[in-house]
C-alpha positions as CSV (number, residue, x, y, z in Angstrom):
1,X,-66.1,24.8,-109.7
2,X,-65.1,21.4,-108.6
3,X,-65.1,18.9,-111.4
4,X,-66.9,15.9,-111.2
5,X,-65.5,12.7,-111.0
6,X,-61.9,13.2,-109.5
7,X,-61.1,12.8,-106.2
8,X,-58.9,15.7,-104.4
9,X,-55.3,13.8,-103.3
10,X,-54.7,14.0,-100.2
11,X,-51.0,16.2,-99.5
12,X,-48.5,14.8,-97.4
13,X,-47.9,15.7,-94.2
14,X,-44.3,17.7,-93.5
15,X,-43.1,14.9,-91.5
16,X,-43.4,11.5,-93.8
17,X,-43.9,8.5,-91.3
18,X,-42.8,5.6,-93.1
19,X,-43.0,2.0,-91.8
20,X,-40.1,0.1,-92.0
21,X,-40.1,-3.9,-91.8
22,X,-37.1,-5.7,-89.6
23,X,-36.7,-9.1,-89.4
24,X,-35.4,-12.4,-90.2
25,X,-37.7,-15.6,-91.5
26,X,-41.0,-15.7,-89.9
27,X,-42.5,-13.1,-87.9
28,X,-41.6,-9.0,-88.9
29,X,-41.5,-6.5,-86.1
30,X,-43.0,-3.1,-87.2
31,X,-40.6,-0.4,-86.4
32,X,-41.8,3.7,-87.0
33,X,-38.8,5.8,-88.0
34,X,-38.5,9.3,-87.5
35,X,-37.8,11.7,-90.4
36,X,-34.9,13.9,-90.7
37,X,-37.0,17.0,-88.8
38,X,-37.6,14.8,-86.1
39,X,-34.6,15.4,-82.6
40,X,-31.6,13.4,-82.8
41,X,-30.8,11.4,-80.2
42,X,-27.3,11.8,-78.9
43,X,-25.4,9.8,-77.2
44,X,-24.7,10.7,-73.1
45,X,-21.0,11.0,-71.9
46,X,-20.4,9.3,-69.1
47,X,-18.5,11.1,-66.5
48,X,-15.7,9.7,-64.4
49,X,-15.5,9.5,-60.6
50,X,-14.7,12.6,-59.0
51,X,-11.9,12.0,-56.3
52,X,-13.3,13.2,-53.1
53,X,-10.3,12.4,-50.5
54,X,-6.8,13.4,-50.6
55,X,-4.5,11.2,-49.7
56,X,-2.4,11.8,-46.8
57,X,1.4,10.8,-46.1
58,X,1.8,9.1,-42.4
59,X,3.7,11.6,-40.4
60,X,7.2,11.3,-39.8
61,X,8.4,9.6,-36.6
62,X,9.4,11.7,-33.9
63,X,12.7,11.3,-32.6
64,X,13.2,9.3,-29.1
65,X,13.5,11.4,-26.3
66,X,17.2,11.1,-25.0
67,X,17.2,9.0,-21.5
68,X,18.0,11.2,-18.4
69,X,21.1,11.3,-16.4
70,X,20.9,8.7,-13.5
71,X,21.1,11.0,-10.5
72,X,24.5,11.3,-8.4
73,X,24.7,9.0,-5.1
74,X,25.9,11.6,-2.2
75,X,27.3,10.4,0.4
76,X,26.3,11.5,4.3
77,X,27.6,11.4,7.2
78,X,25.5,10.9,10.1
79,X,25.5,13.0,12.8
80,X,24.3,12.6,16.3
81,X,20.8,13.3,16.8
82,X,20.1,12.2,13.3
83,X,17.1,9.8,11.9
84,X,16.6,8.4,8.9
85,X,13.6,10.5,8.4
86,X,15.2,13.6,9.4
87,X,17.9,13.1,6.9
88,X,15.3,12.0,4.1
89,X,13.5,14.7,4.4
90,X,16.8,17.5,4.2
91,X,17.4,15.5,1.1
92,X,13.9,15.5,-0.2
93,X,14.5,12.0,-0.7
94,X,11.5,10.2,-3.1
95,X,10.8,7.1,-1.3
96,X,11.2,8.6,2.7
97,X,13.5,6.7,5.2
98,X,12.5,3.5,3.5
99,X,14.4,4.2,-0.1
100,X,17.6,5.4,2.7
101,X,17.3,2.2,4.2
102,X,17.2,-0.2,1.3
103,X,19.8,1.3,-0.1
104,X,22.5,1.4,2.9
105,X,20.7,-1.9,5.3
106,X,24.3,-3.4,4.9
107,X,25.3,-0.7,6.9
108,X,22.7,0.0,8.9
109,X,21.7,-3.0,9.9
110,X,18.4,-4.9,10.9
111,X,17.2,-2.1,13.2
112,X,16.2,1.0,11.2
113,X,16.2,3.3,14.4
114,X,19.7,2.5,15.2
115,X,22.4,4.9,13.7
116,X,25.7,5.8,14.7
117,X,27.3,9.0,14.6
118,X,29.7,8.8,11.9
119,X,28.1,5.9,9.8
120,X,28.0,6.7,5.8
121,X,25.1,6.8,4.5
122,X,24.5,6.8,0.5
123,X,21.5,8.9,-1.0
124,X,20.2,8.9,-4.3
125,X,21.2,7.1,-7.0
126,X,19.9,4.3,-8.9
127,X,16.6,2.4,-7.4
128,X,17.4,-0.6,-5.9
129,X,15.2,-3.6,-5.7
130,X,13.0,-3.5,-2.7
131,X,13.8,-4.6,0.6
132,X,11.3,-5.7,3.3
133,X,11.9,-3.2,6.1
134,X,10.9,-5.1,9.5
135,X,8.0,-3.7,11.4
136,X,9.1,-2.0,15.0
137,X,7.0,-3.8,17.5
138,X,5.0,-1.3,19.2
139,X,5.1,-1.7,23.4
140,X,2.4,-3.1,24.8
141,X,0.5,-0.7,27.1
142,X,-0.4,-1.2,30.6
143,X,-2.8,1.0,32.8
144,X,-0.8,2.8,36.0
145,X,-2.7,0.3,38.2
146,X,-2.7,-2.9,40.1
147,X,-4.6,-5.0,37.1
148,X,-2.1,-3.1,34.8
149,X,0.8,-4.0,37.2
150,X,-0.4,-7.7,37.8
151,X,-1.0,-8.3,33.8
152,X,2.7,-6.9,32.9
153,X,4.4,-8.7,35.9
154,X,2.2,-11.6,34.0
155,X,3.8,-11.3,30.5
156,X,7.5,-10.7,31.8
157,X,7.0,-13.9,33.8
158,X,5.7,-15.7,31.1
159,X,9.5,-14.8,29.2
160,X,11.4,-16.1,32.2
161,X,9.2,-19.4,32.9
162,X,8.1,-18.1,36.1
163,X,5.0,-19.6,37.4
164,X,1.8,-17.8,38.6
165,X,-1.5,-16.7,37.8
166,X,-3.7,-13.1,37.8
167,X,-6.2,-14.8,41.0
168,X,-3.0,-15.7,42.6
169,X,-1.0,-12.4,42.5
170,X,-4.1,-10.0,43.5
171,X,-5.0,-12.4,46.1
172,X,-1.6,-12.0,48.0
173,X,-1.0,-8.1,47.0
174,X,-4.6,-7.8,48.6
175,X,-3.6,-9.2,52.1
176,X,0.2,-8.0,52.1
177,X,-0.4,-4.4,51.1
178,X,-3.5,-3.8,50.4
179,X,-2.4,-2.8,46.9
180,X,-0.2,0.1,48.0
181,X,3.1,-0.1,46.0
182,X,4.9,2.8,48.9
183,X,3.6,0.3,51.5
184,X,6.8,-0.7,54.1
185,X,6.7,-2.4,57.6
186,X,8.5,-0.6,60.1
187,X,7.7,-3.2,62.8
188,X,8.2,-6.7,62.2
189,X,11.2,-8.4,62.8
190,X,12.6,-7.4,59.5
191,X,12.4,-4.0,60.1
192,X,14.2,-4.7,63.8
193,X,17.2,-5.7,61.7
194,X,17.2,-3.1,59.1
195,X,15.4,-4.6,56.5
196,X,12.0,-3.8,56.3
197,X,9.1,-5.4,53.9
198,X,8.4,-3.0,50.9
199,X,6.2,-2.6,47.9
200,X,3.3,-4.8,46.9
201,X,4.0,-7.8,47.9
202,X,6.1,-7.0,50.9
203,X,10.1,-8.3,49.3
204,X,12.8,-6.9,51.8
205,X,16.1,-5.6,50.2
206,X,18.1,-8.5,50.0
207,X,15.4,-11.2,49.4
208,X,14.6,-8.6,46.1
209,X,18.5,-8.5,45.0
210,X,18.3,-12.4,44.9
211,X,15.4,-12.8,42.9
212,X,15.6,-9.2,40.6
213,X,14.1,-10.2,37.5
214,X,15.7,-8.9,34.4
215,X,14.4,-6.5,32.4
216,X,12.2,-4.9,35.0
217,X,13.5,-2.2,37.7
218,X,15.9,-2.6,40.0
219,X,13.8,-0.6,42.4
220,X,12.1,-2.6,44.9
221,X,9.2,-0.2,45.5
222,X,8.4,-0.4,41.3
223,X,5.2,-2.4,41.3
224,X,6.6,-4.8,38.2
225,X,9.9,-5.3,39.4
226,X,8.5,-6.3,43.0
227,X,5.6,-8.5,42.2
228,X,8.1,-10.3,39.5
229,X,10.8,-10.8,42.1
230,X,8.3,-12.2,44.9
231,X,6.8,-14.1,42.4
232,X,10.1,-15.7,41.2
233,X,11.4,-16.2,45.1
234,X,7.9,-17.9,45.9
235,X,8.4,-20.2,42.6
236,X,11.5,-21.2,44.2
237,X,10.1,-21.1,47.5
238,X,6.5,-22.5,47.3
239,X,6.4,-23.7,43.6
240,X,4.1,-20.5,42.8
241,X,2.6,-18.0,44.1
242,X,-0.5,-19.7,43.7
243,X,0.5,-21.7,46.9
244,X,1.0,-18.7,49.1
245,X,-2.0,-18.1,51.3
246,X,-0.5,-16.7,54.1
247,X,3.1,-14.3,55.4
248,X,5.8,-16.2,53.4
């Protein structure tokens, strides 16, 4: 039976929560503790940095590559028939006729297709610094006709200071020969003594001889050579051929 007039105690619980009171002065802060059943709370380790990289020693320098041997100068001969280029090429020369000619122009000379049988020649060897090799004028060209006679009789009488113009020449060639360079008069008086009229502009022989041009062909029937030597005779003669309009 349950007696009458006490009141049942309540029992504890298996973990006692207590209240414990911090503070200082004034104000307390209320802090629950756990009991000795409750987890422990342990302290975390903290792990150090893991080394990811290895480090790496700077290879060793490589050794310098000895120099090379400066290649051995040979000396040629030339030989008739021979050209720069032939012999550059026989000696597989790097540079062509141009490295054989900077290196020997003391010997050689201005004019690169000039040399004499005999002349020695060095190949090879060391580079030397480079030399301007002058340009070979290339020869004009004229047309095998009377314009291209006319305009090269033109520039040769230019060199000489021979007067006369293109209207001038073609104008007398017209009349004297009709532009025939094998054109000859058998029968004037000139021809009566021997020495007929030839070629363009109708020169005899001796009259030619006087007034050859050089440079130009010592045959009176060569369209250049005659026209310059009639020209040069009527410069003389007329002060041009420009003031020839009629047999002179």
């Amino acid at each position: 039976m349950r007696a009458k007039g006490r009141h049942r105690r309540p029992k504890n619980n298996a973990i006692t929560r207590r209240i414990a009171v911090a503070g200082t002065g004034g104000a307390a802060l209320a802090m629950p503790l756990i009991g000795a059943t409750a987890a422990q709370a342990h302290p975390v380790a903290t792990q150090a940095p893991q080394v990811t990289g290895v480090a790496k020693t700077a290879p060793a320098a490589q050794p310098a590559t000895p120099a090379q041997p400066a290649a051995t100068p040979v000396i040629y001969s030339v030989a008739v028939g021979d050209t720069l280029s032939e012999i550059a090429e026989s000696h597989s020369v790097s540079g062509g006729w141009q490295k054989i000619y900077a290196d020997n122009r003391t010997a050689i000379g201005t004019d690169p297709s000039v040399i004499r049988p005999g002349l020695k020649l060095t190949i090879g060897g060391p580079a030397k610094a480079a030399v301007a090799v002058p340009a070979v004028a290339k020869a004009k060209a004229y047309p095998n006709n009377l314009d291209g006679w006319i305009r090269e009789s033109l520039d040769v009488m230019a060199k000489h200071g021979i007067p006369g113009s293109y209207n001038g020449i073609h104008r007398n060639v017209m009349r004297e020969s009709s532009g025939n360079p094998r054109a000859i008069n058998l029968w004037d008086s000139n021809a009566a003594a021997g020495i007929p009229s030839k070629g363009l502009l109708q020169v005899i022989d001796p009259t030619f001889r006087a007034y050859h041009v050089p440079g130009t062909s010592s045959d009176s029937y060569d369209p250049v050579a005659n026209i310059t030597a009639a020209c040069n005779y009527a410069a003389a003669r007329y002060g041009s051929i420009d003031n020839v309009n009629g047999p002179y």
